[in-house]
N, C-alpha and C positions, 0 to 999 in steps of 0.2 A: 284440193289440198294434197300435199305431198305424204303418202304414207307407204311404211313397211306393213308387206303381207308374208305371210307364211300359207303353204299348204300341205299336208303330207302327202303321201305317194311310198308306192313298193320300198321299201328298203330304205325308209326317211323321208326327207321334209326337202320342198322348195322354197326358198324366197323371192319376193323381188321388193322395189321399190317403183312409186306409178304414182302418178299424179289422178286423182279421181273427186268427183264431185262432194261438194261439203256435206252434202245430206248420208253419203254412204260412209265418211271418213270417221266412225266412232269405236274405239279398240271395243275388240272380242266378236265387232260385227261379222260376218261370213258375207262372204262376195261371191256372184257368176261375173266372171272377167271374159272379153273377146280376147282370144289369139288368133291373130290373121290366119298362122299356120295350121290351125285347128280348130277353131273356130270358138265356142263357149264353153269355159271351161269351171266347173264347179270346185268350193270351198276352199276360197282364199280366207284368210280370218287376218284383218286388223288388225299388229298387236302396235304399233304406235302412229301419232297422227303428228306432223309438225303443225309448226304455230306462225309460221308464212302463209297467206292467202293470195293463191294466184289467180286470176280474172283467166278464162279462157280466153280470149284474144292475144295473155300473156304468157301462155305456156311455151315451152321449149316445141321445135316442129322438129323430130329426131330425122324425120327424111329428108328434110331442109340440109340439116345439119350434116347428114352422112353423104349426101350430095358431092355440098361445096368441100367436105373432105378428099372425098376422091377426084374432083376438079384440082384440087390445091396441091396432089401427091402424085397426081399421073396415074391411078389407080383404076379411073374410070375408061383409060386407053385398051382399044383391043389387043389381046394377048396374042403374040407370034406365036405357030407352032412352027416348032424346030424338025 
């Protein structure tokens, strides 16, 4: 299910938004989340859950996605140095 997380951190709060398993999707719950760049990262907190049910087979593939974006812009082409 699709939900907003918050976390705090130095000097304020992060959000995000992620699609995560129905059983973890219940506001106030607290999350360990992977980041690729970092790996497991503690207390994300839940605070809304939508009301769309995505099958994982049907979720967005964001790599997929960023791909065929720089396929489509030229963006994926090796860069000249000047």
């Amino acid at each position: 299910m699709q939900c907003a997380m918050r976390r705090s951190i130095a000097g304020g709060s992060e959000q995000m938004t992620s699609f995560i398993p129905r059983e973890f999707a219940k506001v106030g719950r607290v999350l360990r989340l992977r980041d690729d760049s970092v790996g497991w990262v503690d207390g994300w907190v839940v605070e809304c859950v939508g009301e769309v049910v995505v099958e994982g087979d049907q979720l967005p593939d964001s790599h997929k996605a960023i791909k065929n974006h720089r396929k489509s812009t030229g963006d994926s082409a090796p860069r000249l140095h000047a």
